[in-house]
N, C-alpha and C positions, 0 to 999 in steps of 0.2 A: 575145521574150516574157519577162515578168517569170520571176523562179523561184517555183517555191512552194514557202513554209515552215508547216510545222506544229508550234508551239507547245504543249507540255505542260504544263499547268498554269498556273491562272488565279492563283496568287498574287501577291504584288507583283512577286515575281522576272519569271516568265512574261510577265506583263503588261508590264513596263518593255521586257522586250524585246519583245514583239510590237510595241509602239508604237515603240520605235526603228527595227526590220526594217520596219513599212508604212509611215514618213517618208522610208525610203531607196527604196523602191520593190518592194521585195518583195509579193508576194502571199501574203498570212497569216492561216491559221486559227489560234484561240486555243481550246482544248480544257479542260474541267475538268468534272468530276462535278456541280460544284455552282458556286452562283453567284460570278463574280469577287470575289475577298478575303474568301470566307467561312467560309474555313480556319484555318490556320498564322497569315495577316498579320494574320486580324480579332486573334486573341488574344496581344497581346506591350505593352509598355507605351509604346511611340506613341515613342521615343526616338530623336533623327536625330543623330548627331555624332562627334565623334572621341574621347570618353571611352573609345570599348570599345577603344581598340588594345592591351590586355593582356589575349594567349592565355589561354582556360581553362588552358592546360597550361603552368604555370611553374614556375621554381624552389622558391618558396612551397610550393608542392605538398605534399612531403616532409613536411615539419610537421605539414601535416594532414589527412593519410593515418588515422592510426590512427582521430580523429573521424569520419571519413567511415567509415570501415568498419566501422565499432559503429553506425551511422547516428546519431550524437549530435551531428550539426551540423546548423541548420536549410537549409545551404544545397545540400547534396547528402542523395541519402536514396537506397538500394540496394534494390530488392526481391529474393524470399527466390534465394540464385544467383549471381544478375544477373553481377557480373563474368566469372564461368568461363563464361557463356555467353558473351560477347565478347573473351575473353581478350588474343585477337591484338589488339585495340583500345587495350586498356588497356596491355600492353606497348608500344605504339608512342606513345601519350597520354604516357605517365611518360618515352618518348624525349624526345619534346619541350619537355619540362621541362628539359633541361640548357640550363646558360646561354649558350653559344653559339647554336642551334636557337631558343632563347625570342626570343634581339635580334633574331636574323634573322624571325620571324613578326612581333617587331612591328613591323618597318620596312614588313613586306607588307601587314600590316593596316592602318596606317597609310596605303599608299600609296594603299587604296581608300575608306579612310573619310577622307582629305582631302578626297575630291568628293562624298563621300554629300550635304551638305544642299545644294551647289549643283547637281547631280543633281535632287535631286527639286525643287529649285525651277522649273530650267528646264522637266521635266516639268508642273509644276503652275502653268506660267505662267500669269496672267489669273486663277486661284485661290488665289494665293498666301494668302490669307487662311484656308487649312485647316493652316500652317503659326505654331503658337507661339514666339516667338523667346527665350522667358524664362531659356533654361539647364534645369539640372536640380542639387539636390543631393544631396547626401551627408551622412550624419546620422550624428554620432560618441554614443554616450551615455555613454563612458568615456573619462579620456586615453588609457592603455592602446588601447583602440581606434582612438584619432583619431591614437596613436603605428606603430600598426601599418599605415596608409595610407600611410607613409613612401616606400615604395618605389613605390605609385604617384603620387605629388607628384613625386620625381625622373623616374619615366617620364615625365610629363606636360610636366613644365618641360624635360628633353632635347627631346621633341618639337614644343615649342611649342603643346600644347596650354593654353587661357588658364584660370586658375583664381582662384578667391579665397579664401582661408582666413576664415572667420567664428566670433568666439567668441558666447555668450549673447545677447548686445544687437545684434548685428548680425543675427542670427540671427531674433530676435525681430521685428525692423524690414522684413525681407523677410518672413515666414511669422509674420505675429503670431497665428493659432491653432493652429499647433502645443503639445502638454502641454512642459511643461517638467522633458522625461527629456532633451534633448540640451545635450550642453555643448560640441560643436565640431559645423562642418558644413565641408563644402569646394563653392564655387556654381564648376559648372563651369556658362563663360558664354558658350561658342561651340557651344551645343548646344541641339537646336528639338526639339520635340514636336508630335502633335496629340492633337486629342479625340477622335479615329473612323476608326481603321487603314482600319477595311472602307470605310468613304465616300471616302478616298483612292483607293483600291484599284476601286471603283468610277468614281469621275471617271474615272481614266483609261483605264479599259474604255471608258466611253463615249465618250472620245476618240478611243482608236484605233477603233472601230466608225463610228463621224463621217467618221473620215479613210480609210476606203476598206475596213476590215481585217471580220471574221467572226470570230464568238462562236459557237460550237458547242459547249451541254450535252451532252455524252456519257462516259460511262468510259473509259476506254484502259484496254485489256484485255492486248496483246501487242504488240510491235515488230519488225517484219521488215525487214532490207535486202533492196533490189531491185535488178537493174541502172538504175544513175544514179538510185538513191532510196531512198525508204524507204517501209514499207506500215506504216501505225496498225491495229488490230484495235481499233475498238469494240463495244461492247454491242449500239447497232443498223447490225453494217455495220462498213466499213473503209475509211482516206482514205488516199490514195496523195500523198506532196508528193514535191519533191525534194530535200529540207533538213528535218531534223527539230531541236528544240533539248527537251531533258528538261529541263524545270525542274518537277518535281513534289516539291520538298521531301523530308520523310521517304520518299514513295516511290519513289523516283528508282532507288534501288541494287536493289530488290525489282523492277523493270521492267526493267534492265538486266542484271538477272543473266542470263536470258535468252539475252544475247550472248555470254556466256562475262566479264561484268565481276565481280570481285570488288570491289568501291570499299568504304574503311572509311569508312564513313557508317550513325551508328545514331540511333535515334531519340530522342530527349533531351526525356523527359515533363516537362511542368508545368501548373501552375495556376492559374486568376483567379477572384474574385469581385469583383462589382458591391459597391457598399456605399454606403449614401446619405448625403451631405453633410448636417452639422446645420445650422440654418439660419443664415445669415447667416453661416457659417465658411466662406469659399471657401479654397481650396489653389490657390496661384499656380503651380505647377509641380510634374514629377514628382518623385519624394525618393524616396532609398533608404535606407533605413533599416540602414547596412551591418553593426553586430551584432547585428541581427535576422534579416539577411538575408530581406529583401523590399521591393518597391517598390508606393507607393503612385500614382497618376497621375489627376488631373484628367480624367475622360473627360465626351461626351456622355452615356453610360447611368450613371455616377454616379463613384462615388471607386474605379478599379480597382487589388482589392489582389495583386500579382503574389508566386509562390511561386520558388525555386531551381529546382535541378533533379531530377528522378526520373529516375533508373535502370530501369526495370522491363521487362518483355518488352511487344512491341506489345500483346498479344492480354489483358493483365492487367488485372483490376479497376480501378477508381477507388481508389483510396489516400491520399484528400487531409490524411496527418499533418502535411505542413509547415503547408497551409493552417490548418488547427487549431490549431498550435502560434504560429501567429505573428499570427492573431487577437487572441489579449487584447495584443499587443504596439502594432498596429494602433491598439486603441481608446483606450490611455493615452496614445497621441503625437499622433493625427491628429483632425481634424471630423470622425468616422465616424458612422453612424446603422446603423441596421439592412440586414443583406441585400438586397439589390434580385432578387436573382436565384434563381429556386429551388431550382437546384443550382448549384456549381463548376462550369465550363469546366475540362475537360480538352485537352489536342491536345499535341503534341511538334513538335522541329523536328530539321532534320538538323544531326549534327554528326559533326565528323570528328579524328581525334586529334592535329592541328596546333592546330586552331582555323582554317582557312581555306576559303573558300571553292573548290569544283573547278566551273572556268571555261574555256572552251574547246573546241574539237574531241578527239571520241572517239579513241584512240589507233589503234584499226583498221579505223574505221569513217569513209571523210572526208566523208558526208554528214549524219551525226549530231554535236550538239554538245552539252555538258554543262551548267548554270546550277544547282547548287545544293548544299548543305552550309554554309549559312550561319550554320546557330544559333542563337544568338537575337539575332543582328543584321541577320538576311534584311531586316527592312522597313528600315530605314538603309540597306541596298547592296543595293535592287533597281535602282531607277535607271541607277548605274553600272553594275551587273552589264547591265544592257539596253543600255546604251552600248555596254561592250568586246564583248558578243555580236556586237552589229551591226555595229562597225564590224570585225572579223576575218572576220564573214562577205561583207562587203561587198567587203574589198581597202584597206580604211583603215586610215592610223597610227594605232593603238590609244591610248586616251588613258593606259593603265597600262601598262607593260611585264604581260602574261597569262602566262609562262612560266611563274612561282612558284604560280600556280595552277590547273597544267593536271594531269590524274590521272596522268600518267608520272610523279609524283611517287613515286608510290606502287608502282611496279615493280620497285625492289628491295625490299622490305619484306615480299614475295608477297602482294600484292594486285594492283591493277589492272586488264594490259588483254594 
């Protein structure tokens, strides 16, 4: 008889691997509170490629420490605390900032964002058409700024990630309604977008449910091992599988604690607004407006303006000063129009003080597996993450070496398992 696995969480992660695990044969419930991709993956700026192989946590850092902790950078922002209540977090973040640790995270990052876009291709075979191929840029408004991207041009070109350098006129010829506040951009050109995370994220729900697999709305309330299993605790009732895989994003570490897991995985708030395109000013792809810090993205629901990151505890208010501050920046660069939405989209993702993802079987537990701490490059390496899930549960050569990103990482550091 097939095994049965039960799936936590319906976001892109969850989903990638439910659909890998009921192609291989597995019998698989997909579990989430709410509808597939209407979480974490609906709200991030639709970006597939290998631009992100540089850890939050680098050398750089140091620099800009003191901005960050006065909160006078738009790209990070602390609420009132924050740090000493994660402490142990941040001591091991500022670890991986040395430069040894840093090359080593990006060759890892790397090794999984090589297959992110052919990933989600293969998944999205036959719809490939939800997949933008245009690149993405980066938007300099100062040399000074467009000189301080130095060190990712050398990261990019060691790695063979492809780029372009573009002054004004070039600039101008790719993205002719943008304001003219930039004076360098960099088109990285092996990198896809889409319009509608959740509609991805959706397709292939309906996919996997097609091909043999169960969607079950329910809470996941508690997690129990059993002999040769595990027991779900939902809201109405409890599923017995023999194979569980947590990919619940930010809540993954809060469900597992449980077990006696300690995982440094906290949750890393931000935020989007809708904003309507003026007329006849399309935006050909996503743009990051790097000393503004934010990105703007062509979406289905209109021009989405994406914020850095918040610090702040789960349970905190809405606080959207980055959003506010980098609005009037928004409106003098880009075809903006008014609001579309009647508030800001808040939501968080997991992250962890590597910057990598924790992939793999549980360190104590061999019926439970782990899928999440991505960041905010969860929708780029759901995919893959679905692949190496399945295929290690299954007894197959793993397409990545998983070791670098299993939670024994984290066992001498006292965390873990």
């Amino acid at each position: 008889m097939a095994r049965s696995v039960a799936v936590l969480g319906a976001g892109i992660v969850g989903i990638s691997c439910a659909l890998h695990l009921v192609r291989r044969g597995f019998e698989v419930t997909l579990l989430d509170r709410r509808e597939p991709g209407s979480e974490t993956s609906w709200g991030n700026s639709g970006v597939i490629g290998r631009a992100s192989i540089a850890p939050l946590s680098q050398p750089a850092i140091w620099r800009k420490l003191p901005r960050y902790a006065a909160n006078r950078d738009r790209a990070v922002r602390f609420g009132p605390a924050y740090p000493a209540r994660d402490l142990g977090w941040f001591v091991r973040f500022l670890a991986s900032s040395r430069p040894r640790a840093f090359d080593a995270n990006v060759r890892r990052l790397n090794a999984l964002l090589t297959h992110a876009l052919s990933e989600h291709e293969a998944l999205l075979a036959g719809d490939s058409g939800l997949l933008r191929r245009d690149g993405w840029l980066q938007l300099f408004r100062t040399e000074p700024g467009f000189d301080a991207s130095a060190g990712a041009r050398a990261l990019w070109y060691r790695h063979g990630v492809r780029f372009r350098v573009l002054d004004r006129d070039g600039l101008r010829e790719l993205e002719p309604h943008l304001g003219p506040v930039f004076r360098r951009a960099i088109w990285l050109e092996d990198v896809a977008s889409v319009a509608d995370p959740g509609q991805v994220c959706r397709r292939l729900a309906e996919r996997f449910a097609s091909e043999g697999g169960a969607v079950l709305r329910e809470e996941v309330r508690s997690l129990a091992p059993t002999d040769g299993g595990t027991r779900v605790g939902l809201t109405g009732g409890e599923l017995h599988a023999d194979e569980t895989v947590v990919a619940l994003g930010p809540w993954s570490a809060d469900l597992l604690a449980s077990l006696g897991y300690r995982l440094p995985v906290i949750r890393e708030r931000g935020y989007h607004l809708h904003l309507a395109p003026r007329h006849n000013e399309p935006l050909g792809r996503p743009c990051l407006d790097a000393e503004g810090a934010y990105v703007v993205t062509p979406m289905t629901a209109g021009l989405r303006l994406t914020t850095g990151i918040e610090f702040s505890a789960p349970d905190a208010p809405p606080t959207p000063v980055q959003l506010d501050s980098v609005l009037p920046l928004a409106r003098e660069a880009f075809p903006v129009g008014a609001p579309m939405d009647p508030d800001p989209w808040l939501g968080a993702r997991p992250g962890t003080p590597d910057s990598l993802p924790v992939i793999g079987r549980a360190p104590r537990h061999p019926n439970l597996w782990f899928a999440f701490g991505h960041a905010s490059i969860g929708f780029a390496l759901g995919p893959v993450t679905g692949r190496l899930i399945a295929e290690m549960m299954g007894g197959e050569a793993p397409l990545v070496d998983p070791a670098p990103y299993s939670a024994m990482r984290f066992r001498r550091f006292g965390f873990g398992g």
